[in-house]
Residue frames as qw, qx, qy, qz and C-alpha x, y, z in Angstrom:
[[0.137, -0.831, 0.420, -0.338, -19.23, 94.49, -40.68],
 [0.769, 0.107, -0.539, 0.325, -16.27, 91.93, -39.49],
 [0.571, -0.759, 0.175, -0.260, -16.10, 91.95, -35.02],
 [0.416, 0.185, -0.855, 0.249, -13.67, 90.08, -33.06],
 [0.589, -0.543, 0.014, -0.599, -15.15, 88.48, -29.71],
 [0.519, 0.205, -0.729, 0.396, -13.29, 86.73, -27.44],
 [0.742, -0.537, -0.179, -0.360, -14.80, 85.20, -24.08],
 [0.270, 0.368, -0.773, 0.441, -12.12, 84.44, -21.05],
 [0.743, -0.413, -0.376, -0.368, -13.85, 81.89, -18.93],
 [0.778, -0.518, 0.330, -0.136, -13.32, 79.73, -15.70],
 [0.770, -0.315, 0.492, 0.254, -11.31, 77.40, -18.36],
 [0.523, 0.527, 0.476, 0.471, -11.43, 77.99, -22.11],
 [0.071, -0.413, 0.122, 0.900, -10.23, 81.53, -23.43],
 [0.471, 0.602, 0.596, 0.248, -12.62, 81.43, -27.25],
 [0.015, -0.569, 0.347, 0.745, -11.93, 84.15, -29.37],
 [0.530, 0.534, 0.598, 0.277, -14.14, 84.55, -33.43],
 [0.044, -0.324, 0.130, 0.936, -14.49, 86.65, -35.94],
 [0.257, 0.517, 0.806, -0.131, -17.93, 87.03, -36.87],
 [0.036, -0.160, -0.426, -0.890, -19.81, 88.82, -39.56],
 [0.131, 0.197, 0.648, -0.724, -22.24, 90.54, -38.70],
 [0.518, 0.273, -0.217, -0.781, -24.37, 90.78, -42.00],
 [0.486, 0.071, -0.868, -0.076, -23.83, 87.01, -42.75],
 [0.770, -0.429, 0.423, -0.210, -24.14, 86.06, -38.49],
 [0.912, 0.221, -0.329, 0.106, -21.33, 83.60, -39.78],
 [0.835, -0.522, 0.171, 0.040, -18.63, 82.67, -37.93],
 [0.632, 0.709, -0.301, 0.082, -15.33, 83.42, -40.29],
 [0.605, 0.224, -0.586, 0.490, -12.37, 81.95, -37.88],
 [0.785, -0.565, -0.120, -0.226, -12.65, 80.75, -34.37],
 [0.454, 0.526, -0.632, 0.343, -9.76, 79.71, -31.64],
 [0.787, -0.518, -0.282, -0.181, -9.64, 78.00, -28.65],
 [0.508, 0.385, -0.629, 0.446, -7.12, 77.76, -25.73],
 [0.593, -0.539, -0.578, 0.155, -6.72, 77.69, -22.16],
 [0.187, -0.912, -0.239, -0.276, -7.33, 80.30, -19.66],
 [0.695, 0.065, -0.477, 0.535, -4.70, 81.72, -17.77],
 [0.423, -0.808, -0.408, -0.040, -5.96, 82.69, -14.55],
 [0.570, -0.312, 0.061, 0.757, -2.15, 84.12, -13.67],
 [0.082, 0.418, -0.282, -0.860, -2.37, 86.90, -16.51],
 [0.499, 0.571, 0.528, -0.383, -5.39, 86.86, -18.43],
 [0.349, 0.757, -0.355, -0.422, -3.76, 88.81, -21.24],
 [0.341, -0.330, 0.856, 0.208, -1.54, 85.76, -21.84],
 [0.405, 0.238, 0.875, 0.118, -4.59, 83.52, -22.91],
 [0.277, 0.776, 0.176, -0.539, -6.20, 86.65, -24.71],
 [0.166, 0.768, -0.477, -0.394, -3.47, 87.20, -26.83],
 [0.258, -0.146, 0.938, 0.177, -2.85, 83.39, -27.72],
 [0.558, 0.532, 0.617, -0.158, -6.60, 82.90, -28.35],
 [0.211, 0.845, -0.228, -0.436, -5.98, 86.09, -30.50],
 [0.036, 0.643, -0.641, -0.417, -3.23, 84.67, -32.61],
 [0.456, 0.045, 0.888, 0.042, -4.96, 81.77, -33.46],
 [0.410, 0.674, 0.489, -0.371, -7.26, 83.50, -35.57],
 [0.515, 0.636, 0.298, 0.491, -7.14, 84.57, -39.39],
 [0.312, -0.437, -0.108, 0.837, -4.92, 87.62, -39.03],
 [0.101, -0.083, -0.488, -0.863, -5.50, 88.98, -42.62],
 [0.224, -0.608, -0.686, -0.331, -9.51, 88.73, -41.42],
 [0.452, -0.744, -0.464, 0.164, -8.76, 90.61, -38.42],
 [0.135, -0.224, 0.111, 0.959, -7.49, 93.70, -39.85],
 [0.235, -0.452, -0.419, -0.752, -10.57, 94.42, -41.50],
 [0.390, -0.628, -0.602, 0.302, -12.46, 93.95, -37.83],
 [0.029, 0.673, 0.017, 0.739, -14.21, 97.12, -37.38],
 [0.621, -0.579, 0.290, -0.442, -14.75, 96.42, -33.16],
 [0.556, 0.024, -0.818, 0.144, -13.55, 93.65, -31.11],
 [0.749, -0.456, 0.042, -0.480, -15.79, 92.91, -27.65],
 [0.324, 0.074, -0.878, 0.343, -14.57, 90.87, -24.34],
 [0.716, -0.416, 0.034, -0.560, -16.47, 89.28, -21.98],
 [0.226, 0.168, -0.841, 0.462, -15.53, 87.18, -18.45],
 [0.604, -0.442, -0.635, -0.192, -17.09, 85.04, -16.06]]
């Protein structure tokens, strides 16, 4: 099963897509938080990622500091 997870910190947004049968890591992104509108750095982290991997993503999970 293919997740997204995406972590909005204090500075770093991070955002993967991770198999969960493997536990591999399949495409990762990085960017900076934006403490103004959160969605901003969400969606950037987001677009950094394999798109064509993240249509098959059967869940996607957030988590903040």
């Amino acid at each position: 099963m293919i997740g997204i997870g995406i972590d909005t910190g204090g500075t770093c947004t991070d955002a993967v897509i991770f198999d969960t049968k493997s536990h591999e890591v399949l495409s990762q992104s990085k960017t900076l938080t934006t403490k103004q509108d959160l969605k901003i750095g969400i969606l950037t982290a987001l677009s950094g990622l394999d798109q064509d991997l993240a249509r098959d993503a059967a869940y996607i999970s957030l988590s903040t500091t």
